[in-house]
C-alpha positions as CSV (number, residue, x, y, z in Angstrom):
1,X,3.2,-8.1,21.8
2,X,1.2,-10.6,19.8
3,X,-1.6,-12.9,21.0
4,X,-0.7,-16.3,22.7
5,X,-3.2,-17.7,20.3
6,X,-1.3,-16.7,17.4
7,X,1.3,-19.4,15.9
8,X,4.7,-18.6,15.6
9,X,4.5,-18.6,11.6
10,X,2.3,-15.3,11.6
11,X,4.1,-14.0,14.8
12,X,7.2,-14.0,12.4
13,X,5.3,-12.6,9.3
14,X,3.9,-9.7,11.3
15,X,7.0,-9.1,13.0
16,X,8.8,-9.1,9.3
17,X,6.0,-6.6,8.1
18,X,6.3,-4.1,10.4
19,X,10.2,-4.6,10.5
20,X,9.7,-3.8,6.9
21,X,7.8,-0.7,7.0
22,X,9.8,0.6,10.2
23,X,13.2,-0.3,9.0
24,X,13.2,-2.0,5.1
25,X,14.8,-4.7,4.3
26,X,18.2,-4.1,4.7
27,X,17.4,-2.5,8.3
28,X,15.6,-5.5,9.3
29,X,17.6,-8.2,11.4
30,X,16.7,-12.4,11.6
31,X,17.5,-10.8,15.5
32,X,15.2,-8.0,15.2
33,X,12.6,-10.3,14.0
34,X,12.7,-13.0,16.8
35,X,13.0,-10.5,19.3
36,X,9.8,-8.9,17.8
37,X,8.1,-12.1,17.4
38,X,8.8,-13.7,20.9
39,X,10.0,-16.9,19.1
40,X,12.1,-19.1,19.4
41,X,16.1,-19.1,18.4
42,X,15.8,-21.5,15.1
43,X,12.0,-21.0,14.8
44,X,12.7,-18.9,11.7
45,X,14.3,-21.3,9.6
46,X,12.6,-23.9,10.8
47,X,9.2,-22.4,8.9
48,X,10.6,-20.1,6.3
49,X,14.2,-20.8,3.9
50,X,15.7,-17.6,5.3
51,X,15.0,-14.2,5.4
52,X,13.7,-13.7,2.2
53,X,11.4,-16.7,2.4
54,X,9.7,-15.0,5.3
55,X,9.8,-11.2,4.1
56,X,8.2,-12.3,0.7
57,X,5.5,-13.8,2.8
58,X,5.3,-10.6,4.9
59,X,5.2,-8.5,1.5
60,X,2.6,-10.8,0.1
61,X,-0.1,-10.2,3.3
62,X,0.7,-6.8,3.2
63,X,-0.1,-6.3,-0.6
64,X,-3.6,-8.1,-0.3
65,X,-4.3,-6.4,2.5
66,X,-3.7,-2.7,0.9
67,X,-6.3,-4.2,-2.1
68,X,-8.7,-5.3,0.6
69,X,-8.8,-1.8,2.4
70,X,-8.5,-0.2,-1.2
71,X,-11.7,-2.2,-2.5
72,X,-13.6,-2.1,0.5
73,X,-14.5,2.0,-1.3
74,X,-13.5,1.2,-4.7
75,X,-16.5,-1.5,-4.3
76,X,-18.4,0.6,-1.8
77,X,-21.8,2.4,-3.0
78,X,-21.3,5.4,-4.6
79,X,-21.1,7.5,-8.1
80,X,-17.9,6.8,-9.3
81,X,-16.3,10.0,-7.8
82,X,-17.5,9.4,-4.3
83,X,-15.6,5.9,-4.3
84,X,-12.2,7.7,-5.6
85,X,-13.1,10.4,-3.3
86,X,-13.5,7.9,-0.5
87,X,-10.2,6.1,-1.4
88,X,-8.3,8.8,-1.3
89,X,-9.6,10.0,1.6
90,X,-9.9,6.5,3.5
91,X,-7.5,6.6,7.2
92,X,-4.0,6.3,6.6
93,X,-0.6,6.6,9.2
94,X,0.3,9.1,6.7
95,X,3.5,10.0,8.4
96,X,4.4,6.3,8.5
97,X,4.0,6.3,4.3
98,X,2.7,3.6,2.3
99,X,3.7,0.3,3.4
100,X,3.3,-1.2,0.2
101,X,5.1,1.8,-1.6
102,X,7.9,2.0,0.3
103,X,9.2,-1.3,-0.2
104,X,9.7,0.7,-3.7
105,X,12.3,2.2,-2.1
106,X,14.1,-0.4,-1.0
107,X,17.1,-1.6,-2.8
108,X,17.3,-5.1,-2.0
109,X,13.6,-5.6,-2.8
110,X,14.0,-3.6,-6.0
111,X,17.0,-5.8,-6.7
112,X,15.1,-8.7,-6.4
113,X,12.2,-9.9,-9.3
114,X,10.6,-12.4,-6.3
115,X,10.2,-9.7,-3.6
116,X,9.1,-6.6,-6.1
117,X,6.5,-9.0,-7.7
118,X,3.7,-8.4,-5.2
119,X,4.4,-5.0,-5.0
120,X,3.9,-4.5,-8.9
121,X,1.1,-6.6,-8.8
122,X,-0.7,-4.7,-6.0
123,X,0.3,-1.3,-8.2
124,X,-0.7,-2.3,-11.4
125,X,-4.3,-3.7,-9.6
126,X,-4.7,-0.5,-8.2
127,X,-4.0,1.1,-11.4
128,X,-6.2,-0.9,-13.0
129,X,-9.2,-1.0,-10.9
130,X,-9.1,2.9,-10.3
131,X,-8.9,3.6,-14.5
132,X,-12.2,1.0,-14.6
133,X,-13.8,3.3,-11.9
134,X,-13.0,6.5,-14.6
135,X,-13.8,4.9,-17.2
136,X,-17.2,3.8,-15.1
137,X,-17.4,7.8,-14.8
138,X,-17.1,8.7,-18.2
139,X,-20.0,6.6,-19.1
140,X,-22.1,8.1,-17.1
141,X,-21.0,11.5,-18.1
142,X,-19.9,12.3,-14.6
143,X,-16.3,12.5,-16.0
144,X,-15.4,14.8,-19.1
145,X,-15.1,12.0,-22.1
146,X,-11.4,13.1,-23.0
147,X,-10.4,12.0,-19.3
148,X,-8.4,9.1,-20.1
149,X,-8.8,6.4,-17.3
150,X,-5.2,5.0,-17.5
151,X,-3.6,8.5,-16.8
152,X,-6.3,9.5,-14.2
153,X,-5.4,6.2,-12.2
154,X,-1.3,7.0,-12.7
155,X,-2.2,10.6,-11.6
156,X,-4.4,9.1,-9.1
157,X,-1.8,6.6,-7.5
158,X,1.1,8.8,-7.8
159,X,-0.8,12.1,-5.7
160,X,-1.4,9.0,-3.0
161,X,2.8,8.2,-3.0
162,X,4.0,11.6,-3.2
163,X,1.2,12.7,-0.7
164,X,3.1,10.5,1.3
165,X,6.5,11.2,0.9
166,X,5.7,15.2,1.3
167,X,4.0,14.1,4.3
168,X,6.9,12.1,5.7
169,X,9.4,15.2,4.6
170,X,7.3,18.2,6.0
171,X,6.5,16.1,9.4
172,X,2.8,16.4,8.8
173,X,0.1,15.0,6.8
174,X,-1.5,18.5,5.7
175,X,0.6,17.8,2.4
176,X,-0.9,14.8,2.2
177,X,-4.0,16.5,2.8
178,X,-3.4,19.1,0.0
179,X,-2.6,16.7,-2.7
180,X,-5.9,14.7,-2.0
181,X,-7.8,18.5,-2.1
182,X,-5.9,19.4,-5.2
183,X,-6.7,16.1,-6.7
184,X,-10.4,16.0,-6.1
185,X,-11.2,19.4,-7.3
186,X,-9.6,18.4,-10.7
187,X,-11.9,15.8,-10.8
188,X,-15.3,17.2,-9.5
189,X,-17.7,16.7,-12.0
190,X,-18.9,19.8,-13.6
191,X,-22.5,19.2,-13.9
């Protein structure tokens, strides 16, 4: 499955990440992962403490990745509503959810402060970068001035989640879909 040229440290954290958005962490065996990850018997413990040694490194590439993919349009060219636009429109497996916000749903990472950090760190980024973006808007008068950034980038971040879960519930990403449509037009400038 992976590349021979790959080393069996990120065979094991890719295995772990897509174990984690397939299954979670509960769901997600030391077997499953070796048999994913073609390696060897002991090979997980010999590079990683355990299992949550090796998913918090599989939560922490999938966090910066989301904020990589996210800033590549947040940072894009663009008046500030064509770069929320293009995030929110950006390709997504929307059936498969978020992978970064369904670890939310996860008891044992929820349970634990170490796994949960990077996931509140990529949130709260994303939150912040998307109200600096409104507030960006407002400025230029592309946004009405009693918009309130912080709000706008909860409202913002929580239509992208629940897009997802409706998504995931109905079988099909026209909720998804919906949301974003519903979203934007709120948000279309006026002038």
């Amino acid at each position: 499955m992976y590349s021979r040229g790959m080393s069996t440290p990120e065979r094991l954290i890719e295995s772990t990440r897509e174990l984690l958005w397939e299954r979670g962490y509960v769901g997600m065996s030391p077997k499953a992962i070796l048999e994913r990850s073609g390696a060897g018997q002991g090979s997980m413990y010999h590079h990683f403490k355990g299992k949550p040694d090796l998913a918090l490194a599989a939560i922490r590439r999938t966090a910066e990745e989301l904020r990589a993919a996210a800033e590549a349009v947040l940072g894009a060219p663009g008046t500030p509503y064509e770069r929320i636009e293009g995030y929110l429109r950006r390709e997504r497996e929307v059936l498969r959810g978020c992978p970064v916000g369904r670890l939310t749903m996860d008891p044992e990472i929820v349970a634990s402060e170490e796994l949960r950090a990077p996931v509140d760190e990529t949130l709260d980024w994303l939150r912040e970068r998307l109200a600096g973006i409104v507030e960006e808007g407002k400025e230029q008068g592309q946004f009405a001035p009693a918009l309130d950034g912080e709000e706008t980038a909860a409202t913002i971040v929580a239509t992208v989640q629940g897009g997802y879960v409706l998504a995931r519930a109905s079988g099909s990403p026209a909720a998804f879909d919906t949301g974003v449509r519903g979203l934007l037009a709120l948000l279309r400038p006026t002038v």
